[in-house]
PDB file of the backbone (N, CA, C, O) and the ligand in Angstrom, with CONECT records:
HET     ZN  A 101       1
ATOM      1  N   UNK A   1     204.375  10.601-130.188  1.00  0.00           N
ATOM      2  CA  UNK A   1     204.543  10.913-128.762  1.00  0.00           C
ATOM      3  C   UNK A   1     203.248  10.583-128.024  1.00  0.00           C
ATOM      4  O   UNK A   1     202.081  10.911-128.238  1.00  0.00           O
ATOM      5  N   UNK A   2     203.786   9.882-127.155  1.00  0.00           N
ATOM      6  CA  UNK A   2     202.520   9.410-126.243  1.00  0.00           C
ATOM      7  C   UNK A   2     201.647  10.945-125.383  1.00  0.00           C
ATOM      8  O   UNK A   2     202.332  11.863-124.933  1.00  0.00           O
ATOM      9  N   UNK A   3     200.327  10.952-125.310  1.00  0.00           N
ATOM     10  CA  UNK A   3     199.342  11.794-124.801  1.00  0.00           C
ATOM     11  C   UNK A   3     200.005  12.108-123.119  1.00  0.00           C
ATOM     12  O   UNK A   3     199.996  13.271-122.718  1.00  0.00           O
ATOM     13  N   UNK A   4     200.538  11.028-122.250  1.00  0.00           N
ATOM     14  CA  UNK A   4     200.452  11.749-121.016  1.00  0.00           C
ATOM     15  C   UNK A   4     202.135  12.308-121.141  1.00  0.00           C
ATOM     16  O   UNK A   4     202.591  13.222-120.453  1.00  0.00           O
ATOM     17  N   UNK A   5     202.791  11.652-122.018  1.00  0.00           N
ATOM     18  CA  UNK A   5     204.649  12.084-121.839  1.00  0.00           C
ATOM     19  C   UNK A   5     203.973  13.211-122.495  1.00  0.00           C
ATOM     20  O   UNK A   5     204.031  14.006-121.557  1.00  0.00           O
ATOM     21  N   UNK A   6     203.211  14.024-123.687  1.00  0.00           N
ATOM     22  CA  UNK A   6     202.903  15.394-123.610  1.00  0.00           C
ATOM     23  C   UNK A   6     202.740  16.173-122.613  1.00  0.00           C
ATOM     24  O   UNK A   6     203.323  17.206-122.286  1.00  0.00           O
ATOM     25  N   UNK A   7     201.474  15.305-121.924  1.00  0.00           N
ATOM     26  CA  UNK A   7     201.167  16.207-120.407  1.00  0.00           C
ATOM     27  C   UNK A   7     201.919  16.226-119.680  1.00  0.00           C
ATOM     28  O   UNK A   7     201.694  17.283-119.091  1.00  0.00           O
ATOM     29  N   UNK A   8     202.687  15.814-119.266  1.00  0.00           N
ATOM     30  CA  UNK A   8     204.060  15.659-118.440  1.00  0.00           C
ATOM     31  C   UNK A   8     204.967  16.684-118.628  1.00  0.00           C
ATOM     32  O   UNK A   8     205.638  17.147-117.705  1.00  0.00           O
ATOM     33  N   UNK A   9     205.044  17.187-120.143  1.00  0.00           N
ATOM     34  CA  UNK A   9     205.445  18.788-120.104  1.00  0.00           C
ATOM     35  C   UNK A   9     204.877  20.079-119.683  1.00  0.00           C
ATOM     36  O   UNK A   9     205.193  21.226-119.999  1.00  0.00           O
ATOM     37  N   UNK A  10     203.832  19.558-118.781  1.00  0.00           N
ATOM     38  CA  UNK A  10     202.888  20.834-118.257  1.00  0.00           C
ATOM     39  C   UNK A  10     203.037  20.665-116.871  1.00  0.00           C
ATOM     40  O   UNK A  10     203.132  19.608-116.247  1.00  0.00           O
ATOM     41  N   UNK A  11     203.050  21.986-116.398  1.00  0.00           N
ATOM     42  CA  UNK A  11     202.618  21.905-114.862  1.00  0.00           C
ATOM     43  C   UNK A  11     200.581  22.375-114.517  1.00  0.00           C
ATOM     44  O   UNK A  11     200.005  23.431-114.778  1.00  0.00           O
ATOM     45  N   UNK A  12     200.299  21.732-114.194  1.00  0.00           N
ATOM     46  CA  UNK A  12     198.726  21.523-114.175  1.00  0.00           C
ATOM     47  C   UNK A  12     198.313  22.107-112.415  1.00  0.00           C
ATOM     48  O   UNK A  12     198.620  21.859-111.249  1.00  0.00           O
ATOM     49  N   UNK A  13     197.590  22.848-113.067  1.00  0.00           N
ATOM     50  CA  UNK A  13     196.818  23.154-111.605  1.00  0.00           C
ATOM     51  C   UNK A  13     194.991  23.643-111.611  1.00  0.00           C
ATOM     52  O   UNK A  13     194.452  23.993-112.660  1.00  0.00           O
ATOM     53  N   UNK A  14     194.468  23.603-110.688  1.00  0.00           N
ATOM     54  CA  UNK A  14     193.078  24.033-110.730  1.00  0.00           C
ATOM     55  C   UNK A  14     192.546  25.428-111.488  1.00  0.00           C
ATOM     56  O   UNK A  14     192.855  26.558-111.109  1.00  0.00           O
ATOM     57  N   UNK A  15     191.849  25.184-112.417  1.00  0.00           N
ATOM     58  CA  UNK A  15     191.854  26.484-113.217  1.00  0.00           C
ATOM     59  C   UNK A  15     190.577  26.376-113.860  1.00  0.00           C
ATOM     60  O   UNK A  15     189.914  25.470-113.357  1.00  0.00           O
ATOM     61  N   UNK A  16     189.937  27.040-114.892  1.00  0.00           N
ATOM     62  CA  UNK A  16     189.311  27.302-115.405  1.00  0.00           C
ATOM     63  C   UNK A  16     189.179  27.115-116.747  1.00  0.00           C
ATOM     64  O   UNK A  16     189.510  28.172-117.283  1.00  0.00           O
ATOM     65  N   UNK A  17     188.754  26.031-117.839  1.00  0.00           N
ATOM     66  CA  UNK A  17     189.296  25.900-119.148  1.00  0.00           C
ATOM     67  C   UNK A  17     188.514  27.274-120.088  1.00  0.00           C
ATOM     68  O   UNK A  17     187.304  27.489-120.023  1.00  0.00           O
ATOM     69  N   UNK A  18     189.451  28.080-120.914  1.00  0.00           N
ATOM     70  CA  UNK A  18     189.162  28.953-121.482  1.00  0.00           C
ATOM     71  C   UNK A  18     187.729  28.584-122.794  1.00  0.00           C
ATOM     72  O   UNK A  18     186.770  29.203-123.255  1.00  0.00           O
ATOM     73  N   UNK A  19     188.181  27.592-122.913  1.00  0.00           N
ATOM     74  CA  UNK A  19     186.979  26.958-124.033  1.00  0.00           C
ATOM     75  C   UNK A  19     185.804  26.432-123.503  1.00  0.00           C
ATOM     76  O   UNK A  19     184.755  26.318-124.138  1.00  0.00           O
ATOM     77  N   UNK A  20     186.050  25.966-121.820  1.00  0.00           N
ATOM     78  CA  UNK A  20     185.223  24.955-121.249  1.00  0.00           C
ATOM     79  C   UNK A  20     184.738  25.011-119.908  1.00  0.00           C
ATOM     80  O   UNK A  20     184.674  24.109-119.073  1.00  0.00           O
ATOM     81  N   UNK A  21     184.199  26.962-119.782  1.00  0.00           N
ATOM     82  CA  UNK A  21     184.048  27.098-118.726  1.00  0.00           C
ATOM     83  C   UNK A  21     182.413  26.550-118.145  1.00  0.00           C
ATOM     84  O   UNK A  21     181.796  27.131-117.252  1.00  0.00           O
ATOM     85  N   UNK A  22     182.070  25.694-118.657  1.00  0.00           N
ATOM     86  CA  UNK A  22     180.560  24.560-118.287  1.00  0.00           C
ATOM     87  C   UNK A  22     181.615  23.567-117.168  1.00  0.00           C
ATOM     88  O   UNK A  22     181.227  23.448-116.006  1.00  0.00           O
ATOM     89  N   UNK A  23     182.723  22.999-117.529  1.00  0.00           N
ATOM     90  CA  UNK A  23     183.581  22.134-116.651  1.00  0.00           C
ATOM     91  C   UNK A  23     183.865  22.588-115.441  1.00  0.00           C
ATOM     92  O   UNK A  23     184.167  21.819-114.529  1.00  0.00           O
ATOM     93  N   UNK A  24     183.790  24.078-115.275  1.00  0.00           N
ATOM     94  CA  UNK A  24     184.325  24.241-113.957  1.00  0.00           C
ATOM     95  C   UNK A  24     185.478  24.148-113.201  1.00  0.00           C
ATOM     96  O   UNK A  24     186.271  23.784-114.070  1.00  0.00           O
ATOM     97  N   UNK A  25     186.083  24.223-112.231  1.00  0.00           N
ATOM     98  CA  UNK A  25     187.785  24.131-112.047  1.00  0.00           C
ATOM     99  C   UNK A  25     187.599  22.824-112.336  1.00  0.00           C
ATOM    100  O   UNK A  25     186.544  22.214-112.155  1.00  0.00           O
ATOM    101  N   UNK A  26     189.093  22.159-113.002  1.00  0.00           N
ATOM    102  CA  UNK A  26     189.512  21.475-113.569  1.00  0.00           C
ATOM    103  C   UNK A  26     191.168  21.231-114.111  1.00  0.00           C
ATOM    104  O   UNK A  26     191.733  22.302-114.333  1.00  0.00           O
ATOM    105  N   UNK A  27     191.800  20.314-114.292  1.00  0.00           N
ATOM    106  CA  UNK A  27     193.146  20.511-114.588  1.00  0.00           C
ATOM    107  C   UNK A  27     193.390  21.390-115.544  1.00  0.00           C
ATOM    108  O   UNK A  27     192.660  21.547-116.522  1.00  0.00           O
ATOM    109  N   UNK A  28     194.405  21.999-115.324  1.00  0.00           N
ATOM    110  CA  UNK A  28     194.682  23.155-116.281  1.00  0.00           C
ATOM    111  C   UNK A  28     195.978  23.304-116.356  1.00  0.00           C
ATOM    112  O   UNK A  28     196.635  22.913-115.391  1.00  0.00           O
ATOM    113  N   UNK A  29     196.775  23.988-117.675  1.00  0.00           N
ATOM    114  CA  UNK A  29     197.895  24.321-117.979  1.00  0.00           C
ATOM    115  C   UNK A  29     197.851  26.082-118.161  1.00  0.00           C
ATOM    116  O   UNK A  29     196.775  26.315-118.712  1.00  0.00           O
ATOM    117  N   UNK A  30     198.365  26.991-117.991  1.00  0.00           N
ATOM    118  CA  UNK A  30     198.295  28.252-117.748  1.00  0.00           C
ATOM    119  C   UNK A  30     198.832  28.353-119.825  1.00  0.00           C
ATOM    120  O   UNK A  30     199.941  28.011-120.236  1.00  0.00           O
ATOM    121  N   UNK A  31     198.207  28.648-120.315  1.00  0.00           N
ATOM    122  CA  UNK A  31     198.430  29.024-122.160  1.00  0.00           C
ATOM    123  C   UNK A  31     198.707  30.362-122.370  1.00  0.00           C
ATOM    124  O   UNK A  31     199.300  30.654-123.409  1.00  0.00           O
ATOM    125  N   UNK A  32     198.290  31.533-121.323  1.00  0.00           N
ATOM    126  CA  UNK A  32     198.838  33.000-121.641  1.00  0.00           C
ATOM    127  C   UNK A  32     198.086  33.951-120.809  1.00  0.00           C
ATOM    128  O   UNK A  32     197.136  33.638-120.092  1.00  0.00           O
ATOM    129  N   UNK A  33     198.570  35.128-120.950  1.00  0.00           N
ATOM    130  CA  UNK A  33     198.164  36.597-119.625  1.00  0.00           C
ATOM    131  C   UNK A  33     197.310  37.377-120.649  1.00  0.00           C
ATOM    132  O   UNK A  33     198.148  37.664-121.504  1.00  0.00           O
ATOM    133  N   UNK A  34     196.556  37.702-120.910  1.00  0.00           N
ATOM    134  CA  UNK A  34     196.229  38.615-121.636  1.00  0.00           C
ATOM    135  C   UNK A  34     195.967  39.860-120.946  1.00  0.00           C
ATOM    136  O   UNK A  34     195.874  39.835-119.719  1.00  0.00           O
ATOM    137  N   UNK A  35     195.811  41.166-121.708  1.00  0.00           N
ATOM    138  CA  UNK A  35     195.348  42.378-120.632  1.00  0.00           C
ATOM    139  C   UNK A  35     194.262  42.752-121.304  1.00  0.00           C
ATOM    140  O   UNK A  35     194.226  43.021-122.505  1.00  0.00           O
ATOM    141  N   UNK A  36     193.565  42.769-120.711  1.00  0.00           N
ATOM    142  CA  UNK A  36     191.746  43.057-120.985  1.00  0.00           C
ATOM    143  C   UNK A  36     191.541  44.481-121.259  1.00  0.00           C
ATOM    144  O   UNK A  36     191.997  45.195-120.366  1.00  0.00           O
ATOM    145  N   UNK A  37     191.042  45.042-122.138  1.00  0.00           N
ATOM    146  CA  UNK A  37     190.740  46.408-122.182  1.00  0.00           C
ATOM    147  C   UNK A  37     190.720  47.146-120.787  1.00  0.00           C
ATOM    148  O   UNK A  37     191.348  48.093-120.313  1.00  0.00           O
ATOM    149  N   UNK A  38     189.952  46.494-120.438  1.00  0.00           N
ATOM    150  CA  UNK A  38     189.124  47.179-118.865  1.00  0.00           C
ATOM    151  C   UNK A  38     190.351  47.105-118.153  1.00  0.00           C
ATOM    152  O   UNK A  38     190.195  47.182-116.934  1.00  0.00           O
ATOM    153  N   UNK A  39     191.856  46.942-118.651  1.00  0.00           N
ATOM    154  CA  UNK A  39     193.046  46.878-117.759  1.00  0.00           C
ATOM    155  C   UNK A  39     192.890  45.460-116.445  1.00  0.00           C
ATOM    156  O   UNK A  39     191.866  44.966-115.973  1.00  0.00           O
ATOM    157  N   UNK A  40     194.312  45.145-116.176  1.00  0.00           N
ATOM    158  CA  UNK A  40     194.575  44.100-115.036  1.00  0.00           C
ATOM    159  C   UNK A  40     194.748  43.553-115.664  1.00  0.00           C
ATOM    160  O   UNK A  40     194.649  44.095-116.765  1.00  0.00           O
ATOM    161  N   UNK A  41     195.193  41.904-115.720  1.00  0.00           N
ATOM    162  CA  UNK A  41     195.902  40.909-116.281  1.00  0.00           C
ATOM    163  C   UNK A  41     194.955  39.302-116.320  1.00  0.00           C
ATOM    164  O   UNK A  41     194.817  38.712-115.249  1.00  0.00           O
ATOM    165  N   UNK A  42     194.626  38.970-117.022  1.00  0.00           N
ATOM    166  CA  UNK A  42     193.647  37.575-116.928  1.00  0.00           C
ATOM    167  C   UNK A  42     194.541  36.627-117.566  1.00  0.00           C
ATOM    168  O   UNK A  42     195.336  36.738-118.500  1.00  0.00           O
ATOM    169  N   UNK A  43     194.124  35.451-116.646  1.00  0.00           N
ATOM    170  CA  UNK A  43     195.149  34.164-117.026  1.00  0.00           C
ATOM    171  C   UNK A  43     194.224  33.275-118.240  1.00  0.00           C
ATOM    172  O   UNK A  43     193.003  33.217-118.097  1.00  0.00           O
ATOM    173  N   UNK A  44     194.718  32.772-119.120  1.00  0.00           N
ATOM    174  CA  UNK A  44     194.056  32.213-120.158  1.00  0.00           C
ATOM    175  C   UNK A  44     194.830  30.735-120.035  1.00  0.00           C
ATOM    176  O   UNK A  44     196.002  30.459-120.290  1.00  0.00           O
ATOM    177  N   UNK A  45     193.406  29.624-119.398  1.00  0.00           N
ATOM    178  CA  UNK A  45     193.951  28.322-119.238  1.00  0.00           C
ATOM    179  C   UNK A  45     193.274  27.135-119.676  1.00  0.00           C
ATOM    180  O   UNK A  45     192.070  27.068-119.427  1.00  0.00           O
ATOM    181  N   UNK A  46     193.897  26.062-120.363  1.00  0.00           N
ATOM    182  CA  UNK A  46     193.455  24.985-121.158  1.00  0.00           C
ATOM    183  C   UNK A  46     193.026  23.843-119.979  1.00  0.00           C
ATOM    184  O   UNK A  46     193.234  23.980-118.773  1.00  0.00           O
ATOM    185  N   UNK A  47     192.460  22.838-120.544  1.00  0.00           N
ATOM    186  CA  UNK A  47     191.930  21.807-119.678  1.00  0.00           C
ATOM    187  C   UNK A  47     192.806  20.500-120.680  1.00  0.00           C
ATOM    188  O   UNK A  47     193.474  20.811-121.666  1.00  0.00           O
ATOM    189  N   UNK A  48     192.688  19.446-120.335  1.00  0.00           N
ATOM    190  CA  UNK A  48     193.624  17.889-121.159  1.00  0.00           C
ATOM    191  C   UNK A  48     192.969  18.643-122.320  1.00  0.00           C
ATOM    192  O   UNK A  48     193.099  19.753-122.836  1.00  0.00           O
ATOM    193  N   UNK A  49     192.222  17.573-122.502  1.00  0.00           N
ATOM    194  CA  UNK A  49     191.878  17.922-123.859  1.00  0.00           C
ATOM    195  C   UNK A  49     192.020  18.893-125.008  1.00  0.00           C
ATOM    196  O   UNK A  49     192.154  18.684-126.214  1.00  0.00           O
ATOM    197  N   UNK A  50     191.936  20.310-124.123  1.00  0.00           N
ATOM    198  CA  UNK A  50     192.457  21.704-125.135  1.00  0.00           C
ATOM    199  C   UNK A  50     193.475  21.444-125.212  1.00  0.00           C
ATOM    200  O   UNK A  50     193.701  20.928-126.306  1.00  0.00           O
ATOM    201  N   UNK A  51     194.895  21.568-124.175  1.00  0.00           N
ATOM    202  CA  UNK A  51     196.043  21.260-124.247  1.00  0.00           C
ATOM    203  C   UNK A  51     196.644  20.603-125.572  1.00  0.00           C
ATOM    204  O   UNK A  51     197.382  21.120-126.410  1.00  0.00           O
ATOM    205  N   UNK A  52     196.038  19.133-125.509  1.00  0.00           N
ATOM    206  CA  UNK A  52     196.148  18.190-126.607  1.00  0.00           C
ATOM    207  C   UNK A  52     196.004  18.613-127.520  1.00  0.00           C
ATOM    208  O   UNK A  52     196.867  18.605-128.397  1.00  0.00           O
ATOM    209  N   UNK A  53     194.567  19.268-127.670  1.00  0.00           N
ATOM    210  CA  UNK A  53     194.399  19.779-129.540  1.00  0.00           C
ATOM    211  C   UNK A  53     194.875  20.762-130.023  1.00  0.00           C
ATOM    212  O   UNK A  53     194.874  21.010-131.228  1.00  0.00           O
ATOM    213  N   UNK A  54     195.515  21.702-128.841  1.00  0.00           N
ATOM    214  CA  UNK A  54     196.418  22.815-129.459  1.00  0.00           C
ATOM    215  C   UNK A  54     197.916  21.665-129.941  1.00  0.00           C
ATOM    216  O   UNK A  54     198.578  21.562-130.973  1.00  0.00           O
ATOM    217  N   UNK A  55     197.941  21.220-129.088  1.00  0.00           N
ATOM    218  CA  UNK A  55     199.825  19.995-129.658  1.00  0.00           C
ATOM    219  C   UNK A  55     199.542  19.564-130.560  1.00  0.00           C
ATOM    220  O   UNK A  55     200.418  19.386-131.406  1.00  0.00           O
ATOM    221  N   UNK A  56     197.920  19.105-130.887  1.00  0.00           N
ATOM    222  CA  UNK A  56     198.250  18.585-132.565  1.00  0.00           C
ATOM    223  C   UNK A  56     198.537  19.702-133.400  1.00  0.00           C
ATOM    224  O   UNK A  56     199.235  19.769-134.412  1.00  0.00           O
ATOM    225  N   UNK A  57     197.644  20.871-132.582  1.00  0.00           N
ATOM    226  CA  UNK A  57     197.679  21.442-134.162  1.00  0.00           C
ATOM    227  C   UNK A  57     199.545  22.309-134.481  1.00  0.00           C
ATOM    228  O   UNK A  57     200.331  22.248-135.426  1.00  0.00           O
ATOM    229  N   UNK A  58     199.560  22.736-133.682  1.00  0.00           N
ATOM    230  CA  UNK A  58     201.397  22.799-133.496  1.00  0.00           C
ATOM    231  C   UNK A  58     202.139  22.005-133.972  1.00  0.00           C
ATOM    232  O   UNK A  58     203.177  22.275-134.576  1.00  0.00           O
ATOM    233  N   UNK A  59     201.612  20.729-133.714  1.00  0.00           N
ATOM    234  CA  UNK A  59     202.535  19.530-135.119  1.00  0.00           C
ATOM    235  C   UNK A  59     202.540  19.653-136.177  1.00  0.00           C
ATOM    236  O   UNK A  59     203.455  19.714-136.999  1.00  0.00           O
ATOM    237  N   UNK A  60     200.897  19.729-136.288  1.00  0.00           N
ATOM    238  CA  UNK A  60     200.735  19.696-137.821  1.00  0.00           C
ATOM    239  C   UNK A  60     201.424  21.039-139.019  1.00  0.00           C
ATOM    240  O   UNK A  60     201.798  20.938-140.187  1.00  0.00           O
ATOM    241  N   UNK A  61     201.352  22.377-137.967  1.00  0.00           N
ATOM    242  CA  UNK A  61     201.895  23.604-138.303  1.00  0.00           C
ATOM    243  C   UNK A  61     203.562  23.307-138.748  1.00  0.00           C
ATOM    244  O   UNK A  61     204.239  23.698-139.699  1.00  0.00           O
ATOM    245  N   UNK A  62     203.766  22.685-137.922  1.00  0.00           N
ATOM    246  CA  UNK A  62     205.412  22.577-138.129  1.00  0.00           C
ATOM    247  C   UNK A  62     205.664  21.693-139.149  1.00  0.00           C
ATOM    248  O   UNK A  62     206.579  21.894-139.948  1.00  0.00           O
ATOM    249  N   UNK A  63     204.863  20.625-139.208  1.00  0.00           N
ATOM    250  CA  UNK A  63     205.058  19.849-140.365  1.00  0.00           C
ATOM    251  C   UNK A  63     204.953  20.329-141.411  1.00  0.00           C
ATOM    252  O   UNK A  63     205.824  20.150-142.262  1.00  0.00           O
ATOM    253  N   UNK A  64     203.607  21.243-141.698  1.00  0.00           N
ATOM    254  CA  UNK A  64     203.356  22.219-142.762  1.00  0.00           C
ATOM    255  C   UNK A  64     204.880  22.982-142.898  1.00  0.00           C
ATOM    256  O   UNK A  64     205.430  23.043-143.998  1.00  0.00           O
ATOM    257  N   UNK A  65     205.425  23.483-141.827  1.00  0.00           N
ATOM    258  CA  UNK A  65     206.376  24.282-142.347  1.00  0.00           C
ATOM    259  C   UNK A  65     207.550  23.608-142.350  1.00  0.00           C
ATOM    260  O   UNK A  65     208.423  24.274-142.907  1.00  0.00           O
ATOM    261  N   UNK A  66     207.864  22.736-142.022  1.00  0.00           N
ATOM    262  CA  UNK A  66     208.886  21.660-142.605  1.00  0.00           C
ATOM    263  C   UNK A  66     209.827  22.098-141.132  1.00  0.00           C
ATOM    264  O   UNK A  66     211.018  22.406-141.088  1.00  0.00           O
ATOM    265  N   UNK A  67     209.104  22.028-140.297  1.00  0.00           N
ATOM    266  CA  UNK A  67     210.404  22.631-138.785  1.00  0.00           C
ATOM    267  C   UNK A  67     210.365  21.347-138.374  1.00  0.00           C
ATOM    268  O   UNK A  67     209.781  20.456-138.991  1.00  0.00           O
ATOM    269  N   UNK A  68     211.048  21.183-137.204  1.00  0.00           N
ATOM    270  CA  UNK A  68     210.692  19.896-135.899  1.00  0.00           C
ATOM    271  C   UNK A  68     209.438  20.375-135.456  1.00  0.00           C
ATOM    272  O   UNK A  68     209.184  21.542-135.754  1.00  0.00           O
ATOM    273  N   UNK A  69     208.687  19.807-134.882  1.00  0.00           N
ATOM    274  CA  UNK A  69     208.027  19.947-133.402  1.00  0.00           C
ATOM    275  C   UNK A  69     208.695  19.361-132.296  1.00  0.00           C
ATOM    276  O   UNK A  69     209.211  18.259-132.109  1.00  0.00           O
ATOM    277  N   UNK A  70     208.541  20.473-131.552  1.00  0.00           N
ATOM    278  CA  UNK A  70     208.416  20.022-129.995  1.00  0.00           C
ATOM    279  C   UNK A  70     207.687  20.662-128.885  1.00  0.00           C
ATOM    280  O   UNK A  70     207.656  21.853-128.574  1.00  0.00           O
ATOM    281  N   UNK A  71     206.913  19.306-128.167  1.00  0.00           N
ATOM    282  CA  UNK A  71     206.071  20.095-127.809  1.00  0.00           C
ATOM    283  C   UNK A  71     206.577  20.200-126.177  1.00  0.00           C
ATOM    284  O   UNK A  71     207.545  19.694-125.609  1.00  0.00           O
ATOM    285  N   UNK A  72     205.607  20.985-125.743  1.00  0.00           N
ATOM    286  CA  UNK A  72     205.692  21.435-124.367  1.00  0.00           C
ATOM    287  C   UNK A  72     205.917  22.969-124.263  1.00  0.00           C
ATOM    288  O   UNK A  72     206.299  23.679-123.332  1.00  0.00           O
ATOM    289  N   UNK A  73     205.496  23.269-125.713  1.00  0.00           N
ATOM    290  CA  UNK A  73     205.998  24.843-125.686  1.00  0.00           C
ATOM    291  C   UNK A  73     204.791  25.919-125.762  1.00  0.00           C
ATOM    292  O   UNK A  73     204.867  27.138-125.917  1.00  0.00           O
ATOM    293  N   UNK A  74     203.402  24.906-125.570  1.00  0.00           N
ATOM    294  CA  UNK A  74     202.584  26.150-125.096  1.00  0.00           C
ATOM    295  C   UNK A  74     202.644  27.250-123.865  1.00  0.00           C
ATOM    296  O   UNK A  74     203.133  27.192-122.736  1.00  0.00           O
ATOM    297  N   UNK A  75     201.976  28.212-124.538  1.00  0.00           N
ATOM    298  CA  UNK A  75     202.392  29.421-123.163  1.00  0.00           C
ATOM    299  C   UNK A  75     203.412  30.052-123.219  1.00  0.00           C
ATOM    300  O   UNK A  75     203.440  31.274-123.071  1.00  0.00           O
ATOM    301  N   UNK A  76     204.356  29.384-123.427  1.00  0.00           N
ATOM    302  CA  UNK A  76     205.976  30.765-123.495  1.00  0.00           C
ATOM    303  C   UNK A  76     205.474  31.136-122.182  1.00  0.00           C
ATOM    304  O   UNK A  76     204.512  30.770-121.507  1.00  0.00           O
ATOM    305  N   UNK A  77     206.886  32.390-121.946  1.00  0.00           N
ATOM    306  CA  UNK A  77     207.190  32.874-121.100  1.00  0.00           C
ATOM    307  C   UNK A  77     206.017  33.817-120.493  1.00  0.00           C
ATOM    308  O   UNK A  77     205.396  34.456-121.343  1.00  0.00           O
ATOM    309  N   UNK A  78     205.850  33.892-119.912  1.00  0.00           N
ATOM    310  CA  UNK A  78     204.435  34.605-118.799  1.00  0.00           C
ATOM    311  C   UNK A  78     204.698  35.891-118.840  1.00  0.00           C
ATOM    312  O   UNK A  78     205.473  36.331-117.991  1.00  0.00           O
ATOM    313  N   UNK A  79     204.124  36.787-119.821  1.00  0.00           N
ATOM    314  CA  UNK A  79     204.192  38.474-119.891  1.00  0.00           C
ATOM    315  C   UNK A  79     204.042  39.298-118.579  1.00  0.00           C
ATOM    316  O   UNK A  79     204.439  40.463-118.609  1.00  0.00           O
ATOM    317  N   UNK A  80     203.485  38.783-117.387  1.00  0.00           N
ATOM    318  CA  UNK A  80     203.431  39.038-116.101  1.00  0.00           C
ATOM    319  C   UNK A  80     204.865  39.493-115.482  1.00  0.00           C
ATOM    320  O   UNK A  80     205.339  40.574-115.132  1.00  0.00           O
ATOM    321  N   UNK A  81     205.386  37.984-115.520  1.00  0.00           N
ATOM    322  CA  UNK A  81     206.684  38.120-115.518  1.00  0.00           C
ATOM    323  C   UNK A  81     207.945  38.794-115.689  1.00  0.00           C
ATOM    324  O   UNK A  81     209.001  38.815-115.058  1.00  0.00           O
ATOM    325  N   UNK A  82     207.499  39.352-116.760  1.00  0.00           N
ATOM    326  CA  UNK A  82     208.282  40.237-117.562  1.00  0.00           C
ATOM    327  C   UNK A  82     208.415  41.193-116.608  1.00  0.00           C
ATOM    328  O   UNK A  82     207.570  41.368-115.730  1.00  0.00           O
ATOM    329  N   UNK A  83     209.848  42.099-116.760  1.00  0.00           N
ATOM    330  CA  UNK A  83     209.812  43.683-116.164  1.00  0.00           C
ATOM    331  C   UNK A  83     209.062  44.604-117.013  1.00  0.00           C
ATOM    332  O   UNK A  83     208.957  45.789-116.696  1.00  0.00           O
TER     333      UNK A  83
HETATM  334 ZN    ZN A 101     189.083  22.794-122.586  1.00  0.00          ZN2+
END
């Protein structure tokens, strides 16, 4: 699978990369909500590159476990969201 038909399963917006906050806002894919001890809700977001190396490694996991991959399934559903 080609690198941008991956990205193409993301909706990207100005964010903050969780690994790569020296980059500064930057494209981002929203990866998860976490709730911080200190309570309230923090968004946890990838930049290309993270994005990408989490999809390999999700391939490679699935391959290990003999599933399909498919990607575009970082993040799941937004715990925010939730009732
Ligand atoms: Zn990054």
């Amino acid at each position: 699978m080609e690198r941008q038909q991956i990205l193409d399963l993301y909706q990207w917006a100005p964010g903050i990369c969780f690994r790569h906050p020296v980059k500064g806002e930057t494209a981002t894919i929203h990866v998860e909500t976490v709730r911080p001890a200190g309570g309230g809700l923090q968004d946890v977001r990838a930049c290309v590159d993270c994005a990408l190396a989490m999809e390999e490694r999700r391939k490679a996991a699935a391959e290990r476990g003999g599933v399909a991959y498919k990607p575009g399934m970082l993040g799941g559903p937004d715990p925010a969201d939730q009732p």
